[in-house]
Structures are given as structure tokens and as C-alpha cells.
Steps between C-alpha positions, in 0.01 A plus 500: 500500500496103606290449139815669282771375681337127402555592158786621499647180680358282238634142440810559359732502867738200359903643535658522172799317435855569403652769694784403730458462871509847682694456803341518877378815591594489846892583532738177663539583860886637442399708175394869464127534550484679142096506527512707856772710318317589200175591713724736698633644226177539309313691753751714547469580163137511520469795861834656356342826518235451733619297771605565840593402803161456683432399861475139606108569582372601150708218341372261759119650412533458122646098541205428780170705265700299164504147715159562647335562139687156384213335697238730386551420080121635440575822605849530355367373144262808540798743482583421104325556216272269283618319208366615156144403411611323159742294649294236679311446111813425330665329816224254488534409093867437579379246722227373164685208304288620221542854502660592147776778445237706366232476801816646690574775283105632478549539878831633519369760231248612721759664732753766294755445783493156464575505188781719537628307745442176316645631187760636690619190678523331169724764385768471824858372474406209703281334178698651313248464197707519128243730384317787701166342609187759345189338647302323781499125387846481358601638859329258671620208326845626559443538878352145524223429783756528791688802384146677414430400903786618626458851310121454632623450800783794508230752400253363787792550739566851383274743646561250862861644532568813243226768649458438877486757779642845510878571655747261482280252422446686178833577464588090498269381274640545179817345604363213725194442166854413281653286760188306543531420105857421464418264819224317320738459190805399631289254744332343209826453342669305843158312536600208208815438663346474827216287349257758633223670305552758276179695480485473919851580500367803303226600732708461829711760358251747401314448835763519736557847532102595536543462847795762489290726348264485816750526740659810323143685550542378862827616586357888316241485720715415799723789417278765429365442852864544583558817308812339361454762188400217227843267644469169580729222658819457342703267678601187372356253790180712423475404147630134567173456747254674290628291185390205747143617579399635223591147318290348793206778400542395110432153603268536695262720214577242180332243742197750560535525126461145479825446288624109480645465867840463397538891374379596839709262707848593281436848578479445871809289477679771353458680792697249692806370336537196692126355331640597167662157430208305579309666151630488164260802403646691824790439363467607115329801674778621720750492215278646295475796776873520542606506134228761457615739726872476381354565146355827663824586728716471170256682262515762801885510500501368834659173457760401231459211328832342627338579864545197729124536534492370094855320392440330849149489588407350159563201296527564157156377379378789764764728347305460146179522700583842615608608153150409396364752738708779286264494228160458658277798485248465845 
């Protein structure tokens, strides 16, 4: 895992430049605290039909086994999936100066769903190519070395969030697999302005919800002990707190993982607002997050896009951000 995750990091971490300034993540002391509001509202979107008003002891047992496994990252990375065995080979001619287009493309042709997927990328409405893209190299040289790592790194993530557990954990996945992507976008688009790197900015967003995974297959394990009939903990200050550790638990595997130590520590931070100010890459992060999950509220007809939540909680280069998110396929 360690041996991948150096080549997908590479050398190219440098922030782009030109995007405008995101504001601070962390709300003025007087304002609305539009990040706590938009958790709340997104898990109760996400246990709307399976949560439930559970006893103070099994929520209490889920936060303490999640917490307890945040200093035990060997055995948590054990609960997810391996990566794909061709990834590490083309990972580590990204990180070859000399490696042509067409060294990539033999080894992305070895693997039909890369291909698909590379092919596919090159085809999306965000490059936006003037003619459809037909092959391999042509794909490739549209993606560019970092987009071709961040689809690298997308498909890696993948099987991590998308088919863990059985119950509700099951039941999440597909929904929590295209948050995590429309995190790692819209965090790689506030990282120039917060003169943060992209490509980590990237990762961070793709990793963060790992640990959520976990916990999920926790809390059904939890429950079924508790015969609570496949429910699990609804309330909002339960959601808030498990948010919190499982953040803490994402941390604490990307630096088992051996990802640069930055990813890991603006994970953790994200799980405690106040530290958010003190990173730039916490910070493109927990925008990221937030605009993210609006995308998901409003494509969910939860929200309105004149909701406070988005006319307030978001500047206008945010706004555009989460308009991006409309057209990406995760």
C-alpha cells in the first residue's frame, strides 16, 4: 500500500495559481456555523430511512470502538480492500521524467477498465474535449500527468468506499463513494486560492471519508447486537460526533498509509474546527466537504439553491464550484 501511495504522490505537490481566495472555513464567531448545519442536514439525509432514536449506550459504544480503532490504524487499514494490481506499475511511470505517452498507454491497455475509464474521463464535460476522444494515448495527453493521477487515484479509492460491509453500511456507500469525489474536486479547485496543493488537496478529499466507511460497519455491528432491526443512530449530535471520529480514524490510516503528513494531519483537523485555520489544506478540504454535500442535498431535492445554506454559506467562486459538481460523473 505505502509503495503505491509514493507514486501516486509524485513530485508535482506545488498549488496552482489563479483562483481567488476561498474564504475561512471556520464561521466568524457571530455568523451561522453553515459547516455544522450542512453535516446535520446531510446525515439526516443519509439514516432518513434507517435511523432511529437509539439509546445513549449503543451510541456511546459505536463513538468509544470508532475512537479506540483511531489508535489502532493497522488494524483499521485491514478492513478495506486492496488497490488494483496495475496501478502501482503505471503510478510509478507517472513518477518517470522519461516515461513517453506511449509507455503509459501499453500499460493502461493492459487493463479494459482502465481504459474505459481513461477514455472515459477524456470524454467528460469537465475537459470538455472539441472532438470525442477514440483511443488510449490521445486520452492521456488530454488528461495530462496530474489529471491521469487523480483518475489513478479516484479508481484506487473506489473499491475503499463503494462496496464495504453489509446493512447500512452497504446501503451508504454509493452515496458517501460520490461525495468523496465531488470533495476531492471541489477541494482541488479551493486549493490555488488557498496556495495549497492541488493533487493533496485531491487525495484529502478522497481519503477522508475511508474512515466513515469503518465506522459505519461499526455502528452495524453495534446494532445488530442490539437487535435494532438493521436501524442505526439518527440523531443529529450523533452524526455531528461520529463526523468527528471518523475524520480522526481517516487520519490516523493515510499516516499508516504513509501519505505526505499533511493529508493525514488536515483530516484530523477537520475533525476539530477550531485547528482548521491553522492548515491551508484543512481548509481547502473542509470547503471542499461542505460544498460537496450541498451539491448532493440539492441534486436530492433537499436543499434549494437559494437555501441560506448556499446564497449564504457560499461566496460566489464556491457557488461556481458547486455547479461544477452538477456535471461530474463519480
Amino acid at each position: 500500500m505505502k509503495n503505491w501511495i509514493k507514486g501516486l504522490i509524485g513530485t508535482d505537490g506545488a498549488a496552482a495559481k489563479g483562483a481567488p481566495a476561498p474564504a475561512p472555513a471556520g464561521p466568524a464567531a457571530d455568523a451561522p456555523d453553515y459547516r455544522a448545519e450542512t453535516e446535520a442536514a446531510f446525515y439526516r439525509w443519509l439514516t432518513a430511512s434507517n435511523g432511529y432514536d437509539a439509546p445513549s449506550e449503543v451510541e456511546r459504544r459505536i463513538l468509544d470502538l470508532v475512537t479506540r480503532l483511531a489508535g489502532q490504524p493497522g488494524e483499521a487499514a485491514n478492513l478495506v480492500p486492496r488497490v488494483p494490481e496495475a496501478i502501482p506499475r503505471i503510478l510509478a511511470s507517472l513518477g518517470d521524467e522519461d516515461a513517453s505517452v506511449g509507455e503509459l498507454s501499453r500499460q493502461v491497455a493492459e487493463d479494459v477498465v482502465l481504459v474505459a475509464e481513461v477514455i472515459r474521463e477524456a470524454n467528460s464535460a469537465y475537459y470538455r474535449p472539441i472532438s470525442p476522444v477514440k483511443n488510449v494515448e490521445a486520452a492521456i495527453m488530454m488528461l495530462g500527468q496530474n489529471g491521469l493521477r487523480m483518475l489513478l487515484a479516484r479508481i484506487a479509492f473506489r473499491p475503499l468506499i463503494r462496496l464495504q460491509g453489509e446493512g447500512f453500511a452497504r446501503q451508504a456507500a454509493p452515496p458517501l463513494w460520490n461525495q468523496s469525489v465531488g470533495c476531492a474536486l471541489a477541494a482541488s479547485l479551493m486549493a490555488p486560492g488557498l496556495s495549497t496543493g492541488v493533487f493533496e488537496s485531491y487525495l484529502a478529499g478522497l481519503m477522508q471519508n475511508v474512515g466513515l466507511m469503518v465506522a459505519l460497519r461499526l455502528s452495524d455491528r453495534v446494532c445488530e447486537a442490539h437487535q435494532t432491526g438493521g436501524k442505526v443512530p439518527g440523531s443529529r449530535e450523533f452524526g455531528a460526533a461520529l463526523f468527528a471520529a471518523s475524520r480522526a480514524l481517516s487520519g490516523a490510516i493515510a499516516d499508516y498509509w504513509a501519505f505526505p503528513p499533511e493529508v493525514g494531519r488536515a483530516i484530523a483537523a477537520a475533525a476539530a474546527p477550531g485547528d482548521i485555520a491553522d492548515s491551508q489544506l484543512a481548509q481547502a478540504l473542509a470547503l471542499g466537504d461542505r460544498i460537496a454535500k450541498l451539491r448532493i442535498l440539492i441534486d436530492a431535492r433537499v436543499l434549494q439553491e437559494d437555501d441560506a445554506l448556499v446564497a449564504d454559506g457560499l461566496d460566489a467562486f464556491q457557488r461556481r464550484c458547486l455547479g461544477k459538481l452538477a456535471n461530474i460523473d463519480a
